[in-house]
N, C-alpha and C positions, 0 to 999 in steps of 0.2 A: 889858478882858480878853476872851479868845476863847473862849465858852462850850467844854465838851467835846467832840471829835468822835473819833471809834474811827480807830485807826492803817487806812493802807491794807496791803492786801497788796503785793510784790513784783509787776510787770508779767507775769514767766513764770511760770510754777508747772506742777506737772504735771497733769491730770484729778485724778485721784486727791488730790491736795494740794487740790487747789479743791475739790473734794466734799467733803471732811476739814473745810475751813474753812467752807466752807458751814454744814454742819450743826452746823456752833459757833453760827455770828454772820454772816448776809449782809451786815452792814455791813463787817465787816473783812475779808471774804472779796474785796472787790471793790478793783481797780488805783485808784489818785488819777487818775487821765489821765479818768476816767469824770464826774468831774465838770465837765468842759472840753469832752465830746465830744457830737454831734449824736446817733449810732449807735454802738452795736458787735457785732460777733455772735462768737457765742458756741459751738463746735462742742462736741459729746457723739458718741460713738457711737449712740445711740439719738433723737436729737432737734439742729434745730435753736434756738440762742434771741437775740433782739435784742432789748438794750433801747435804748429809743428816747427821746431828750432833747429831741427835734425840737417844741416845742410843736404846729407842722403836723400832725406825721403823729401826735400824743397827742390831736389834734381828730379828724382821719381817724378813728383805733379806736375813741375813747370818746363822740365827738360825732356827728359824720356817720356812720358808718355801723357803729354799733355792733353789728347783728345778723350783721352779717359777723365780730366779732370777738368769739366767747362767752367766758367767762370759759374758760379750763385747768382740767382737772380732776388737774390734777398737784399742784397745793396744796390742793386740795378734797378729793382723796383720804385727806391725811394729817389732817383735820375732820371726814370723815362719820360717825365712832362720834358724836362728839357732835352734829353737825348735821341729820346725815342728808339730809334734801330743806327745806333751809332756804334763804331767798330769797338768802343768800349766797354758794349753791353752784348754784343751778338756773340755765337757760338760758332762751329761747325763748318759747313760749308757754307753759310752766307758770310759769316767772320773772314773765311779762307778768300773769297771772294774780294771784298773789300780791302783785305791789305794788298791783294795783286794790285790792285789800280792807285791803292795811296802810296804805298811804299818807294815806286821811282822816281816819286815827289821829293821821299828826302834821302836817297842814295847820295855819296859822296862828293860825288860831283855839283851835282846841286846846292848842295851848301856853301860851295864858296859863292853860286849865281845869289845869295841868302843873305851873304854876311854885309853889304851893302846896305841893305834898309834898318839891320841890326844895329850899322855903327852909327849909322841914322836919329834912329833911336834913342840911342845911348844920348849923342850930340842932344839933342833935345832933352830928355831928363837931365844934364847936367845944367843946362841951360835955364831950366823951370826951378830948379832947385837953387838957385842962383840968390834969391827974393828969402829965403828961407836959411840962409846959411851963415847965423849972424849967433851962434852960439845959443839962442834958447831951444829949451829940451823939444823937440817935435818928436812924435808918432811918426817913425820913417816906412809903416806899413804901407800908406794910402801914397807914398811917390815909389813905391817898388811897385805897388802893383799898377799904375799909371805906367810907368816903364814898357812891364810887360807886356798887358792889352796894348801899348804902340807898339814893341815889336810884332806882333801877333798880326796886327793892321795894316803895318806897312808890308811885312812879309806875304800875309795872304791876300791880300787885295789891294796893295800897293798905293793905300790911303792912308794921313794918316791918323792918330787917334783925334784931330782936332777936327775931321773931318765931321759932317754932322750926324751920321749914320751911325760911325763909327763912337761917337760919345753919347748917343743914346742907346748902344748896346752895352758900354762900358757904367755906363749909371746903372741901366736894369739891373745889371748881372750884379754891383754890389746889395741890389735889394737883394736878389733872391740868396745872394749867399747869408743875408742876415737870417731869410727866411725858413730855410733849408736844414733839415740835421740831416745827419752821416746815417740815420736809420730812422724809422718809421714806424708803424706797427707791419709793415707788409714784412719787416725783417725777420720778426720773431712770427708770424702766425703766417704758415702756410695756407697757399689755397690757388686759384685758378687768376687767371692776369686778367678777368673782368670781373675780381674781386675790386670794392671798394679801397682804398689806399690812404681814405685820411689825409691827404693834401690838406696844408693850411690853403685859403683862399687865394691870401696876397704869394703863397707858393706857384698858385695852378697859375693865376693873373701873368705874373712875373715872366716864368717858364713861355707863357702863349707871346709877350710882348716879345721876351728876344727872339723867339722862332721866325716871328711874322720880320721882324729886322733882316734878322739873317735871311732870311725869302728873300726880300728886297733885294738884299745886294748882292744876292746869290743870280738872281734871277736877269737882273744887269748885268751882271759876266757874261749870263751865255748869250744873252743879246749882243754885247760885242765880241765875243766867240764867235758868232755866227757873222756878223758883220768884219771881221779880220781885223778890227780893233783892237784887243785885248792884250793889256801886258802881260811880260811872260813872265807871271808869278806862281806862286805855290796855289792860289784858285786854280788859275788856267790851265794848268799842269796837271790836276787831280781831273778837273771835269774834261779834258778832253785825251785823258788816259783810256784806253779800254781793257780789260780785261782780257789778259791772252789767251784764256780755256773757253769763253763764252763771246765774246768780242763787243760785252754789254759796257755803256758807261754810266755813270751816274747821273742820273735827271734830277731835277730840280729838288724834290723834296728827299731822297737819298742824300745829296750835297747839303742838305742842311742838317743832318743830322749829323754828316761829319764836320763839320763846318763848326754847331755846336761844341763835339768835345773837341776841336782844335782847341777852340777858346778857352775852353775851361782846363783842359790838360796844358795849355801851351801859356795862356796867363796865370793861370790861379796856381799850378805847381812853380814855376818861376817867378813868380812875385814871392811866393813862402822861400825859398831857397837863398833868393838875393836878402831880406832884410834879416833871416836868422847868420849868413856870411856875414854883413855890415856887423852884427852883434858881436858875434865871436871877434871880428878887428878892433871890435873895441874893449874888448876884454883883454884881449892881448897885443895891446900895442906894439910891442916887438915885433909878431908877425904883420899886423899892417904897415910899418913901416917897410917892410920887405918886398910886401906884392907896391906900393908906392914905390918904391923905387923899380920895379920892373917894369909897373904901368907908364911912369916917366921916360923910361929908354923906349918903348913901344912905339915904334912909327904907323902904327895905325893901321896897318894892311894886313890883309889874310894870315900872308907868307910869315910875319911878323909873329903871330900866331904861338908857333911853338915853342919862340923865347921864354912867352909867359909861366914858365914853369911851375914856379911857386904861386902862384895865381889858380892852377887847376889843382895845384892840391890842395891848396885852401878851400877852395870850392867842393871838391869831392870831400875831403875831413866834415863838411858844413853840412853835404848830403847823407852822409852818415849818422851825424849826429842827430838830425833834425831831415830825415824822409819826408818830403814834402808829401806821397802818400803812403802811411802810416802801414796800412794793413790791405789785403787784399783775400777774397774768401773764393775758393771754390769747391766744388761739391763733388763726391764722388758718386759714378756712374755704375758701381758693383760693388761685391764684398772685395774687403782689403784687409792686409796685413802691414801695419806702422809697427816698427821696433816692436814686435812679438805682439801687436795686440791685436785683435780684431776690430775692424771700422767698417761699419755696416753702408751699404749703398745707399744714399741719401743725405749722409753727415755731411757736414761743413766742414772744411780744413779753412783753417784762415793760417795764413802766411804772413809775418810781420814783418817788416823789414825795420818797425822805429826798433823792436827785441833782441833779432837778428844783426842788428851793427851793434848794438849794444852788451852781446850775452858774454858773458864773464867769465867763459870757458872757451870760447875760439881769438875774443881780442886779448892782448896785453892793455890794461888802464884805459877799460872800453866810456867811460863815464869823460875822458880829458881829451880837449880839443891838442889835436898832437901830428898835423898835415907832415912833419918828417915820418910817420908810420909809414908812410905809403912805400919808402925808402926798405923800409925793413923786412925780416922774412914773414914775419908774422900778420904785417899791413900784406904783404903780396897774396899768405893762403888767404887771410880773411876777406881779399878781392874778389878771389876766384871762386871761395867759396859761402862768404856769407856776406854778400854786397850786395844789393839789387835795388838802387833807389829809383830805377825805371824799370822795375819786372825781372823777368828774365826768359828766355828760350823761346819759341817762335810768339808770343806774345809782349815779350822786347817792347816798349814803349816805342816807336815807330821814328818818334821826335829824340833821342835820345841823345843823337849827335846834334841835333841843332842845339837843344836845352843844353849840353855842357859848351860849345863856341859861346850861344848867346849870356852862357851865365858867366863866365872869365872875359868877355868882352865889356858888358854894362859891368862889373865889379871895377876893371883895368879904367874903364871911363871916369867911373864916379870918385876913384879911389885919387886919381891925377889930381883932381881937381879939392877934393875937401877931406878931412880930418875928421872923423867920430869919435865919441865920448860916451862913454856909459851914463845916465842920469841914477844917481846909486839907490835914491830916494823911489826908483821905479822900475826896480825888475822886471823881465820880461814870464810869462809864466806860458808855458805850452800848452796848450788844447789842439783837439782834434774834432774838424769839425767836418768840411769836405776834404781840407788840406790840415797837416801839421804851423799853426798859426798862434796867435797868441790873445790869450784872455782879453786883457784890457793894453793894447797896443805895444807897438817898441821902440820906445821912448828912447834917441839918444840927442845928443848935443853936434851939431854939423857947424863946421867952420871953413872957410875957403884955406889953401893950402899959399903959401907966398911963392911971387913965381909962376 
């Protein structure tokens, strides 16, 4: 069966129709011809935009010469109430700056100090889910992403989600994701960053509640930083990091900005990834039976780890098929030459990786969930060269090794423990909203496993 994927739109459409759809859903807003094609551009009155399929010219922006192509602050614009100067919106040498000091947070070694509060975690979502696992259809969205924000919790601040702090940043954050689209008007209508932004209300509200949260508890670390208290977590580790070119570290409200997009890159991408996995095992029973039985022989430990085989490829098949972030836009700083054509300095490249794992000239049967690809030649080029479900090249998702241990660990947890079911009567339908997510929920059917 052909996992779910969102209807295309119609070839023509008017501006106006495409903006309308846009700000629905970018997946359905966008022509089927897009998945077949190298280029396409895209005219606005206010802006040019080309996305580009070409794995060459996605090496060009994101590889080679990525300080020629900074990220757009046209998606960034519609983030900064909650971001603010967070390493997911900065450019340049402040950018350059801040991954010095986050990055030996999650270098290799650290991760396994990591995987501890992950199995944590996990332990406790299988545990919640316990009360729920009696064969009626449930929305298994709202316990993946409970999962997540606990890993996120216990990992960065060594609390855990049931903590009080930590459950009123985890409610906030589901308002503002109701509140929030993926573009605004700052997307399409250029102009100066104390231009007006159009913020819905309960947007701006939202946005100021988790900030003053995350103060809070940001602000408590360095109190026990400073007092010799403080566990030695992923907080601790970022704020008493200094930067080896300047010897500066992150103060209070810098930490909150990253702190911010931990949460929302570290929960809200990993909650989308674990309930479209849970899907797919219930579309193909065969392959869940398989990571189940690798999850049952798993003793639970790090080391343990690399047994999981068939468990990361399911997981990586899962990120392919359904990118937890869809699309990513940046802009060029000069004139350029894409596949013979001219691109004026100031266009928007948008980058897509839901297109890009899906295009129909680099995969074999890019549309079918098929985790043996990974085995084959054509899974290995389309790795190297048209995979990116956390970026790629010195902008790399920074969390990318924890995001795949913590996604094959909470899978390996939950999978031990219960059975899923398709509910037929209630497909799953994809939108894109901050994350690859779904319309009206992902309804499957959970049952405890015997045993």
């Amino acid at each position: 069966m052909i996992p779910a994927k969102p209807p295309a739109r119609p070839d023509k459409v008017s501006l106006w129709r495409y903006l309308r759809l846009f700000r629905q859903d970018i997946l359905s807003a966008q022509p089927a011809k897009l998945y077949g094609a190298w280029m396409a551009e895209f005219r606005t009155p206010f802006f040019r935009s080309y996305m580009v399929n070409d794995p060459e010219v996605v090496k060009l922006v994101l590889n080679d010469r990525p300080d020629d192509f900074p990220k757009s602050d046209r998606v960034g614009a519609g983030l900064r109430p909650l971001l603010g100067q967070s390493v997911f919106l900065t450019n340049g040498d402040l950018w350059k700056q801040q991954r010095r000091i986050i990055d030996p947070a999650f270098a290799g070694g650290r991760l396994r100090d990591t995987f501890p509060a992950i199995l944590a975690a996990g332990q406790a979502a299988v545990a919640r889910m316990a009360p729920l696992a009696d064969g009626t259809p449930r929305d298994i969205e709202p316990e993946t992403s409970h999962a997540a924000a606990d890993v996120i919790f216990r990992t960065l601040f060594s609390v855990p989600i049931e903590d009080r702090v930590a459950s009123e940043v985890f409610a906030a954050f589901k308002t503002y994701q109701r509140t929030q689209p993926i573009l605004n008007l700052a997307a399409f209508i250029p102009g100066p960053r104390w231009m007006p932004r159009f913020f819905r209300r309960e947007t701006r509200a939202t946005a100021r509640l988790i900030r003053r949260l995350i103060t809070d508890m940001t602000a408590a670390r360095l109190a026990q930083i400073e007092a010799g208290t403080a566990p030695d977590d992923l907080a601790t580790k970022i704020m008493t990091t200094a930067d080896p070119v300047t010897g500066q570290t992150f103060d209070v409200p810098e930490m909150v900005d990253q702190v911010a997009i931990f949460f929302l890159a570290g929960h809200e991408t990993s909650a989308a990834a674990l309930a479209w996995t849970l899907y797919l095992l219930a579309l193909h029973p065969d392959w869940q039976d398989r990571v189940t039985a690798e999850a049952v022989a798993w003793d639970g430990s790090f080391a343990g780890l690399s047994g999981l085989r068939t468990t990361r490829d399911v997981f990586r098949e899962s990120l392919r098929l359904y990118p937890p972030v869809p699309m990513m836009v940046r802009e060029t700083t000069r004139q350029e030459v894409f596949r013979k054509r001219p691109v004026g300095a100031g266009a928007q490249v948008v980058l897509s990786p839901w297109h890009l794992h899906r295009h129909t000239r680099i995969w074999d049967n890019p549309d079918a969930f098929d985790p043996d690809r990974w085995q084959t030649e054509n899974g290995k080029t389309g790795q190297r060269t048209a995979y990116m479900p956390f970026s790629a090249g010195p902008r790399v998702c920074t969390g990318a090794g924890f995001a795949m241990i913590e996604g094959v660990v909470l899978l390996a947890q939950v999978l031990a423990a219960y059975r899923f079911e398709l509910v037929a009567d209630r497909p799953p339908v994809p939108v894109a909203h901050l994350t690859v997510r779904t319309a009206n929920g992902m309804w499957l059917r959970m049952t405890p496993r015997s045993g």
